[in-house]
FIVEX-354329 format. One record per residue (C-alpha): residue in one letter; z, y, x. Coordinates in steps of 0.2 Angstrom, whole numbers, plus 5000, padded with zeros to 4 digits. Layout:
BEGIN
AZYX
...
***
This chain:
BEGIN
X561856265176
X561956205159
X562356315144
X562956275129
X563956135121
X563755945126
X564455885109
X563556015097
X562755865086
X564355815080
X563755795062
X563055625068
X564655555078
X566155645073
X567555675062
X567155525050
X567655595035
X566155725034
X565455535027
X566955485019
X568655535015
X570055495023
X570755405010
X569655265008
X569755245026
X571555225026
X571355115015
X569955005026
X571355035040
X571454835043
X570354695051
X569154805058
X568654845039
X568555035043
X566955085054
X567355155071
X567555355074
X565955335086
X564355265075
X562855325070
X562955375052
X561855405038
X561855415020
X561355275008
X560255394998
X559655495014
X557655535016
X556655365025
X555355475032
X553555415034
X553255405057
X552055515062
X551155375075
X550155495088
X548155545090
X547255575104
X546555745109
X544555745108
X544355755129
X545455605130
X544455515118
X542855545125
X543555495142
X544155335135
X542755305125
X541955155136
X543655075139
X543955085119
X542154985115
X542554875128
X544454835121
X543654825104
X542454675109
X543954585117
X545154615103
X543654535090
X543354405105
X545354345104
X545354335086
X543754225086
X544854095096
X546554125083
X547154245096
X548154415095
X547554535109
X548954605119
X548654775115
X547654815099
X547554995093
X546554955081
X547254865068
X548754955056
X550254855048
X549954875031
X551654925029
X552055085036
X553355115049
X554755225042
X556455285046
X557355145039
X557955045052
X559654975057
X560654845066
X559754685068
X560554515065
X560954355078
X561054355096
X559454335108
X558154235112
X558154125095
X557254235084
X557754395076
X557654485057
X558254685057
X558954775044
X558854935037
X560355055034
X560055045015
X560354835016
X558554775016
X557954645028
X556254645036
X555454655054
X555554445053
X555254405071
X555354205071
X553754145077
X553354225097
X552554385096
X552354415078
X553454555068
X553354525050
X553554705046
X553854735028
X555554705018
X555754535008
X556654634995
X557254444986
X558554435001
X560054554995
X561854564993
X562254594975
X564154644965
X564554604947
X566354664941
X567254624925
X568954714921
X569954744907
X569354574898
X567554604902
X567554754891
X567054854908
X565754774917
X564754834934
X563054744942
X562054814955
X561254764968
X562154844984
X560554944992
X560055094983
X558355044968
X556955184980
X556055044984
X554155024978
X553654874966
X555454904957
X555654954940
X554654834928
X555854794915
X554754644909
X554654584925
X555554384927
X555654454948
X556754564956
X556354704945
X557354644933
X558754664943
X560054784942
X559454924955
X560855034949
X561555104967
X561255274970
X561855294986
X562655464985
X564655394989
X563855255001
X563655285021
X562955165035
X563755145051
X563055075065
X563855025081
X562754895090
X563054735087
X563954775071
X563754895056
X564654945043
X564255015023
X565555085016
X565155084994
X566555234991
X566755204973
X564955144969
X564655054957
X566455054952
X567155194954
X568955124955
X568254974971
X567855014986
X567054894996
X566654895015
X565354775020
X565354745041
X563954645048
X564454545064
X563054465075
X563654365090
X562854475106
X564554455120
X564054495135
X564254355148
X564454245136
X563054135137
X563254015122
X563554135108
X562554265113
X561154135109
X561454095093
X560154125078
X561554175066
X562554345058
X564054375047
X564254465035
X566154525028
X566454605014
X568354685010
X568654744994
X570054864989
X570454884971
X571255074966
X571255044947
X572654994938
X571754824929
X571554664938
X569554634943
X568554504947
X567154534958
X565754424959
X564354444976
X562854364977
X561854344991
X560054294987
X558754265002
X556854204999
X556054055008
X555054165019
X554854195036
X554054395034
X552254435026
X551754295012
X552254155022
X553554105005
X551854084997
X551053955009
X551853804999
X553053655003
X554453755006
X555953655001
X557953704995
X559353614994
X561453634995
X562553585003
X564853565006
X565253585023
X566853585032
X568153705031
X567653795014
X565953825020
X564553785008
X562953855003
X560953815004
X559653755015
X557853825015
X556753725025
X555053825029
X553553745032
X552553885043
X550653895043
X549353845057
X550753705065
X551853815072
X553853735071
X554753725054
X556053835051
X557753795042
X558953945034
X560653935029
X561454065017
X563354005016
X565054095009
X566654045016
X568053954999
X569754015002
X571454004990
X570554164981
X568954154984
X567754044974
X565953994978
X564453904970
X562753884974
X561053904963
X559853794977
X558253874970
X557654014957
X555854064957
X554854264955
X553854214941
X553954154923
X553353994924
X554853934937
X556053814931
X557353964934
X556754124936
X557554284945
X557854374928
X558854204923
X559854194938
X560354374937
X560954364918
X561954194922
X562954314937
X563154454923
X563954334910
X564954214921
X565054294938
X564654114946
X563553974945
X563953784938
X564653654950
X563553524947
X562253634955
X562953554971
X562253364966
X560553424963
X559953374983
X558253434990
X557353544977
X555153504972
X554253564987
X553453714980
X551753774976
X550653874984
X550754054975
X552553984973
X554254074980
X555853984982
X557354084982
X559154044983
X560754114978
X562754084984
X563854174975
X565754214979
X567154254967
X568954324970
X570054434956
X570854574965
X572354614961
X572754814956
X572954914973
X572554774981
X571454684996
X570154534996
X569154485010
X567554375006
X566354315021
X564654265021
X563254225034
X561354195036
X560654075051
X558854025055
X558553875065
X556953835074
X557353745088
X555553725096
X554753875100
X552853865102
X551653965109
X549854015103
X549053915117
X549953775114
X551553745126
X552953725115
X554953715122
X556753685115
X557653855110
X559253885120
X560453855105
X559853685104
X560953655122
X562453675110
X561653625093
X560053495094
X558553515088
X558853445071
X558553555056
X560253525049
X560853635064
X560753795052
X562253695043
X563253715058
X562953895064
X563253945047
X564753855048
X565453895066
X564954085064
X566054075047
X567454005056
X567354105073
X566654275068
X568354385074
X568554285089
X566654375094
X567354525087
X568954515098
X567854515112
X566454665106
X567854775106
X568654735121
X566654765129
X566554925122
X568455005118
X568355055137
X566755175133
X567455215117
X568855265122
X568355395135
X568655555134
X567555605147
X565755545137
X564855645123
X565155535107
X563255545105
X563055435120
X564555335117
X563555245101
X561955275108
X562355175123
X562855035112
X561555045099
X560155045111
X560254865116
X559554825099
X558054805109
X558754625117
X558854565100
X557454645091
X556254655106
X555254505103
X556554395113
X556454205120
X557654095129
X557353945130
X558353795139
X557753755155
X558353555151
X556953535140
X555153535147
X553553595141
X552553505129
X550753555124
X550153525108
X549653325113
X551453305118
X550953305136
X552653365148
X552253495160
X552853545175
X553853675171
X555753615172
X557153645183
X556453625201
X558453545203
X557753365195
X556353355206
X556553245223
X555653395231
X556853505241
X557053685238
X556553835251
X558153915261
X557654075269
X556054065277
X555254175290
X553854295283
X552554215296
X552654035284
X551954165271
X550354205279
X550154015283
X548553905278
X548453855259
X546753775255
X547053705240
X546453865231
X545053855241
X544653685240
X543753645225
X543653445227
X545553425221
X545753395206
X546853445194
X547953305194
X548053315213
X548953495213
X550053455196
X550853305209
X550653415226
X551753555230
X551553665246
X552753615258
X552953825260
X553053885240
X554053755230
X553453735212
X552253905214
X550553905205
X549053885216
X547353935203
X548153905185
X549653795188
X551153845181
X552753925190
X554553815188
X556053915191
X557253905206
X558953895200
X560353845211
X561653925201
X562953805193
X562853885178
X561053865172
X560453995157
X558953935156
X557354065155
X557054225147
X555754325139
X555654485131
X554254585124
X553654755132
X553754805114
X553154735097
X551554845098
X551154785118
X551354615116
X551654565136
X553054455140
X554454525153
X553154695159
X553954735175
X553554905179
X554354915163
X555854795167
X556154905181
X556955035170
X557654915154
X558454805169
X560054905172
X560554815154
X560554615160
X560954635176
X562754745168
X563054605150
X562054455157
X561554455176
X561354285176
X559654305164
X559254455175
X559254335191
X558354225182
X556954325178
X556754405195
X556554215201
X555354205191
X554454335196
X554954295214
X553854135210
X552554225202
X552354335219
X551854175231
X550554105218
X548654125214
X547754105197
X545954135202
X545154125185
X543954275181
X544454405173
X543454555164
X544654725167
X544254855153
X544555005160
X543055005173
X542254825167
X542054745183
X542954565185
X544254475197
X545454335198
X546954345184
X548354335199
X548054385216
X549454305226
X550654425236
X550454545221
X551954575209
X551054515193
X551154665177
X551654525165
X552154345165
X550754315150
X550554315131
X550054165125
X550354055138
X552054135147
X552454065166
X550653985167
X549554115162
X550254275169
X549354455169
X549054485149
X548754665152
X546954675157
X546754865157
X546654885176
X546654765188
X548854755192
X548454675208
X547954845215
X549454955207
X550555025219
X552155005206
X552454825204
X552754775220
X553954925228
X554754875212
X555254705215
X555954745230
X556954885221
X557754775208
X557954615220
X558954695232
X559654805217
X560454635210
X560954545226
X561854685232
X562854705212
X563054505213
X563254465229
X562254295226
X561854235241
X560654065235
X559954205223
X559554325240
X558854145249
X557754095235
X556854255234
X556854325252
X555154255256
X554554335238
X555054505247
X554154485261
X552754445254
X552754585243
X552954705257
X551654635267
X550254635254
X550654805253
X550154865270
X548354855266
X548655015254
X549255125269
X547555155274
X548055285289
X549455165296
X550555345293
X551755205284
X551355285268
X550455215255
X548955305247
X548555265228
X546655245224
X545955385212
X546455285195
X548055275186
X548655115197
X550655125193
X551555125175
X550655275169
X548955195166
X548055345160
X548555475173
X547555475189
X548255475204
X547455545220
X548055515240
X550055525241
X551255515228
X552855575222
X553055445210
X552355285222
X552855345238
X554755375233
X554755195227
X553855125243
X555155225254
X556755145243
X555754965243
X555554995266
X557455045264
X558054915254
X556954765261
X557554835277
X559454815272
X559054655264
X558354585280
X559854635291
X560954545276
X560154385279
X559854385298
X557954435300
X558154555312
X556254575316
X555554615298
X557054725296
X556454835312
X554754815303
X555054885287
X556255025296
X554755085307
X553855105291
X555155185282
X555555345297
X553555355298
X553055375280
X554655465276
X554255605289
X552455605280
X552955615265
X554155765263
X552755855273
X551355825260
X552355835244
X553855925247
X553556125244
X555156185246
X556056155227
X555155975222
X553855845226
X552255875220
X551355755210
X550355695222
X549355755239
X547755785230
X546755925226
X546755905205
X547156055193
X548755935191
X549355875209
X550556015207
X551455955191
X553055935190
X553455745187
X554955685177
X554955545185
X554655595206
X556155555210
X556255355205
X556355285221
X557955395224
X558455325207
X558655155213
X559155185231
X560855275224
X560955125210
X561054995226
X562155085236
X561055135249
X560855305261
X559855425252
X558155435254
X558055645255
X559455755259
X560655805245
X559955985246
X558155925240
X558655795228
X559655945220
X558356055221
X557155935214
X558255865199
X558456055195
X556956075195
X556555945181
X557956005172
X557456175172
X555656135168
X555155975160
X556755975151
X557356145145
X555656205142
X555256105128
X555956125112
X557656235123
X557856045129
X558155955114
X556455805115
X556855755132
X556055765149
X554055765145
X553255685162
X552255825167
X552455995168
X551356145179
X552656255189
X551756385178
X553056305164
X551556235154
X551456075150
X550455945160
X548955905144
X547755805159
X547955655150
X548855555134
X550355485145
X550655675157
X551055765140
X552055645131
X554055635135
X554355455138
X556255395133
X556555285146
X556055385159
X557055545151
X558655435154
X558155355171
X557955545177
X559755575169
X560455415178
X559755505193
X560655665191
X562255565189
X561955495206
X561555655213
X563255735206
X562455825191
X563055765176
X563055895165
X561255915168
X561055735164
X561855735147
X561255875142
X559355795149
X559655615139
X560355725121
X558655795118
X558155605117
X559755565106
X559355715095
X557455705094
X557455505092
X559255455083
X560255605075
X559655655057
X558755815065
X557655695071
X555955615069
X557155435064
X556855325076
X558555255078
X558455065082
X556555085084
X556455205098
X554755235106
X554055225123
X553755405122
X553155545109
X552355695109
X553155885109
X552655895087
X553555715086
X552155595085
X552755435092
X551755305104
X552455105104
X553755095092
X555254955097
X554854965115
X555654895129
X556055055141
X557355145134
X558555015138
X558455125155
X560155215145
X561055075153
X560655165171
X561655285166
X562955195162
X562755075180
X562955285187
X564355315179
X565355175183
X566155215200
X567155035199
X565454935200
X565554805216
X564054845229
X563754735243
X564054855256
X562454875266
X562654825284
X563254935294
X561755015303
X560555165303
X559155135296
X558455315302
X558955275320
X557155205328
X558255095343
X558354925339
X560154865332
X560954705335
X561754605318
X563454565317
X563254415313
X564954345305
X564454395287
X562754325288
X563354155298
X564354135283
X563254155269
X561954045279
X563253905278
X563553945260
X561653955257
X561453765267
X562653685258
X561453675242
X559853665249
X559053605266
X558153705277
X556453715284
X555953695304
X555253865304
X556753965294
X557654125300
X559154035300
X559253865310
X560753755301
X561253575307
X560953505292
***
């Protein structure tokens, strides 16, 4: 059992006022001004700690030592072509990583900038794949204050003057700034997708001023959610006895990250909206032809609230209006001149050149009283283009266009809808807020972990627009729906295994195949053609992308999504369907160019077809798949047990139907491809004496715990699927399997309190894995029979828990992955040694299946306390694939801990699960199907797209 108390890092959750006093939350006490009693908190002036990133061990590095030369050549080989490897551990950011980070800004798929907790914006993510690391300290919010007839006056900028580069008084940049904010009286206050700083008397001491940052992430709101904007609201509450007039300034740099605001031709200019909304336009010209990019900085006019523009201010003495200039003109007048709105479309600038711009809004606030002023920030750059050349509309541009005046218009509509997204944020979270039953650590944490959908490297594109390459040339690539070609009903796994000679046919030619599809897979890929999505669904959301992380630049990872998944398919199942289409489309295709794998450094085909790809590419997403080039995917035994999971896993939470159809024959080719791992016909598969699954430097010999629990759940639920939808034959296939290998399985790896880690004879085959129990993960997320009884799953659990958990650190890091029942840690390799968020959190999701939810709490804290709370190694909205036991991280801003979100799909006991049919899946006589449910759907199914000759089910259509 556990001891101790669940809610013993209070310091970082609750009560408040250890961060402020009482009072001046009272006095916030409207309008959502006031930061939530769960957030994370730190202090302004609190330590930024440099990351420790993490070494490997001498043996390690001599083991690797071949696959290192090898990934060295490629890397040099990539940039030759202009190209960033996918993986490159080589190459340093200059600027190093830190614990600064905070709440990034807009919604998904349309670019993203983060923002640290002291109010500094960096990690500019606007171009695909690229993260712009370092701060552009030009964009910041500013306050100037005049009272008693200017005899008292106040300027600071409003983030705390630690910041290198600062400082030179002779300076005509940002030096000469006032960085007067100490930061002691000021807190942060993060509550994902908002975040609030609370200036408690700084730098007046008689203002105090609450700034709440808004971005609009709704879930199941598909519109908002994608747009490329944030607000941000300041409230102002005046305790003196004089009448002030505050002045903010919020001044942002022509820049998209790095020393793009130097490339030149970079081009400012104001503008009047509608509804009191005015402010500036940046138009950025990017290097090497990638899409411009248009800014908008806007403040909101009201009956006390003023504002006026300066449309551009340069860093350096020789500009027309320097940043020393603009700041003395705020500290005299608190505003700009009108006419600055006539002045239309600044000089292009020079190369060497910044342009900067400056809104500016002013309101006198009354003693003892309340002024609210609002301003916001969007980036618009409505094609998105990748580094080999396809470029596609953003998902915005469904709502906005693709003109560059569109950053006008989300300014604008964020200003004047910004509480209707909050309305709907806190009717999301109040629920989990509100429950008593939840540490307040994971009430926040939850929240603030889907950062990553925002910060992750995200891209959703509308599926209305199609390709183009860089000649302008349309690919095939749209919604399958605006072809004349039909689309595939449920079709009978033997039309997998049919003949398909166009990959073998090398007289075709390319324009052949681009106008042929097979009258088997619609729209797949045969060689390099690219795979079109299946979308039946009325309400189309386009495609997604996300980034395994910003350090492993592979689009969508699925052994990865496997765990991060449980957070779409809860806030936006609709992009979850959507991706597992595409990856159901990925599954019937075949790209049989060569490719060199590092590890070993033999060669084979980039996409084998019945294989589950790793990635859907880099460069060239949907059309060039497999980027990870470490090991050859196509012989992992992960990827495709873990389609099946997280297929069935969807239908059975949605209930969809079409979305069950369209990727049935997916699933039955994914199991199938798999028989040719179960070398003993034992129903078992065996993995191969390399690290074939998601831990790609930890061998694996014969049986596993980790493998083989996820090909038992993937026989279970295919099994379940194929009674769902009729197919009563693959059905008794994949239940043959599943009593078979189940029966093996407990006898080789189960020794009488867990599964060991595999069936081999290694000094580690013993380990205790964190994650041996995955497949049982999944099977309790879908609603399906246990695979082991409750009794070992117990044991098993608590044997993790007691082990991997509690015996590092008394159980405040996390679960490390491997652990010898000696109770040393695993050290065989990198990965065994290293405790790995995502998986610390699915193993917790696990135990709150299996009944033991104190265990898992106290299990996913250590990775709360370790990786978020000020005890920590900080890195809160940067949390690591894994680190080690002395803190050193691996993969900053990585795509697996979104696995939290499992936890929270466990602990909801209202979530709908298609009941599975009503049949034993252990019970070896053959079952008929009541057919009534299936007969339905099948008519459903029919009524939006016609049927083959050979299909399960035979409609009259």
């Amino acid at each position: 059992m556990v001891s101790g108390n669940l809610f013993h890092f209070r310091k970082n959750s609750w009560p408040p006022e250890e961060y402020i006093t009482r009072t001046t939350l009272q006095l916030f006490d409207f309008e959502s001004a006031a930061p939530p009693e769960q957030a994370l908190r730190r202090k302004l002036n609190s330590h930024a700690s440099i990351l420790k990133e993490f070494s490997i061990t001498f043996t390690e590095a001599f083991k690797m030592v071949r696959l290192g030369i090898r990934l060295w050549h490629y890397i040099r080989e990539e940039a030759s072509h202009g190209r960033k490897a996918p993986i490159d551990p080589f190459t340093r950011e200059s600027c190093k990583p830190s614990a600064t980070q905070g709440v990034p800004l807009g919604g998904m798929g349309s670019g993203s900038i983060s923002r640290g907790f002291r109010g500094e914006f960096r990690h500019f993510q606007i171009l695909p794949g690229t993260c712009e690391t370092s701060p552009v300290m030009a964009n910041q919010f500013s306050i100037f204050i005049s009272r008693d007839g200017g005899n008292k006056k106040y300027a600071s900028v409003l983030a705390p003057g630690q910041h290198e580069g600062l400082g030179k008084s002779t300076d005509h940049g940002i030096s000469s700034w006032g960085w007067n904010l100490n930061g002691q009286h000021s807190t942060y206050h993060a509550l994902f997708p908002r975040a609030w700083t609370i200036y408690d008397g700084e730098p007046d001491p008689e203002l105090k001023i609450s700034c709440r940052q808004i971005s609009p992430f709704i879930p199941h709101n598909y519109r908002e959610s994608s747009l490329p904007t944030a607000v941000f609201v300041y409230t102002l509450v005046n305790t003196g006895k004089e009448r002030a007039k505050v002045s903010l300034l919020f001044t942002w740099a022509n820049s998209i990250g790095g020393i793009s605001h130097l490339s030149g031709n970079h081009v400012n200019e104001p503008f009047i909206g509608e509804d009191g909304v005015s402010g500036v336009l940046l138009h950025h010209k990017t290097a090497k032809n990638n899409p411009p990019v248009t800014y908008a900085i806007a403040a909101c006019e009201t009956q006390n609230v003023s504002v006026s523009v300066l449309p551009c201010f340069g860093l350096n003495e020789g500009s027309g209006v320097t940043a020393k200039n603009m700041w003395a003109t705020m500290v005299q007048d608190g505003q700009f001149d009108q006419e600055n709105y006539n002045k239309g479309p600044s000089m292009p600038s020079s190369p060497g050149e910044t342009h900067c711009a400056a809104v500016s809004a002013t309101a006198w606030v009354e003693p003892h009283g309340k002024c609210t002023v609002a301003f916001s920030v969007a980036w618009s750059s409505p094609k998105i283009k990748f580094c080999k050349g396809k470029s596609y509309n953003r998902r915005y541009t469904k709502y906005y266009g693709t003109s560059k005046m569109a950053a006008k218009d989300l300014v604008h509509d964020s200003l004047t809808n910004y509480m209707l997204w909050e309305e709907d944020i806190e009717k999301w979270q109040n629920p989990v807020l509100r429950d008593d039953g939840l540490p307040e650590w994971y009430k926040f944490t939850l929240f603030n972990e889907l950062y990553f959908l925002v910060a992750g490297g995200t891209v959703w594109i509308d599926s209305d627009s199609p390709a183009e390459n860089s000649s302008g040339i349309k690919s095939i690539i749209t919604d399958s729906t605006k072809s004349n070609k039909t689309e595939a009903s449920i079709v009978h796994r033997s039309a997998l295994n049919g003949s398909d000679t166009s990959a073998d046919d090398p007289s075709r030619s390319a324009s052949e195949e681009e106008g042929e599809e097979s009258d088997t897979f619609e729209n797949c890929t045969v060689n390099s053609k690219p795979v079109g999505p299946t979308n039946n669904d009325d309400d189309d959301v386009g495609r997604f992308l996300y980034l395994e992380g910003v350090e492993y630049i592979m689009w969508c990872t699925y052994d990865v999504h496997f765990y991060a998944s449980f957070a779409l398919l809860e806030l936006f199942p609709q992009i979850e369907l959507s991706i597992q289409r595409d990856f159901a489309k990925a599954v019937l295709s075949e790209d049989t160019r060569k490719v060199k794998f590092l590890a070993e450094g033999n060669s084979g085909i980039r996409k084998v077809k019945g294989a589950v790809p790793h990635d859907l590419g880099t460069h060239d997403p949907w059309h060039e798949m497999n980027a990870y080039n470490i090991h050859d995917t196509s012989r992992w035994k992960d990827l495709n047990p873990k389609f099946v999971l997280q297929v069935y896993r969807d239908f059975a939470a949605t209930g969809n139907l079409s979305f069950a159809a369209q990727v049935y024959p997916a699933v039955c080719a994914a199991i199938d491809y798999m028989d040719q791992f179960d070398r003993d016909n034992d129903g078992l598969i065996e993995n191969d004496g390399f690290p074939d699954q998601t831990y790609d430097t930890w061998t694996v010999h014969g049986i596993s715990a980790y493998c083989g629990s996820l090909w038992l759940a993937a026989l279970q639920a295919a099994a379940a699927m194929a009674l769902q939808l009729g197919d009563q034959s693959f059905a008794d296939k994949c239940t043959h399997k599943f009593i078979k290998g189940k029966a093996v399985f407990e006898e080789k790896l189960w020794n009488g309190e867990y599964f060991n880690y595999d069936s081999g004879s290694s000094g580690n085959s013993k380990s205790i894995q964190a994650d041996q129990l995955a497949g049982q993960w999944y099977t309790a997320a879908s609603g399906l029979p246990d695979l082991f009884s409750g009794e070992k799953i117990s044991s098993a659990l608590q044997k993790i828990y007691d082990f991997n958990v509690m015996k590092v650190r008394g159980g405040r890091m996390g679960a490390v992955n491997g652990m010898h029942p000696n109770g040393k840690v695993d050290e065989t390799c990198m990965q065994s040694r290293e405790i790995w968020t995502g998986v610390t959190y699915g193993a917790a999701a696990t135990m709150i299946h299996a009944g033991m939810k104190e265990q898992a709490f106290a299990t996913a804290e250590g990775i709360f306390t370790a990786g978020w709370s000020e005890e920590g190694f900080g890195y809160a909205f940067q949390t690591p694939e894994g680190w080690t036991m002395d803190g050193h991280f691996r993969s900053l801003i990585y795509m697996r801990p979104l696995s939290i979100w499992g936890m929270q799909w466990a602990l909801s006991t209202s979530k709908t699960i298609l009941k599975p049919p009503q049949i034993n899946l252990m019970d070896r006589t053959p079952h008929t199907v009541n057919s009534s449910h299936n007969e339905a759907g099948v008519k459903k199914i029919a009524a939006k797209a016609k049927c083959f000759g050979n299909a399960v089910f035979h409609c009259s259509c």
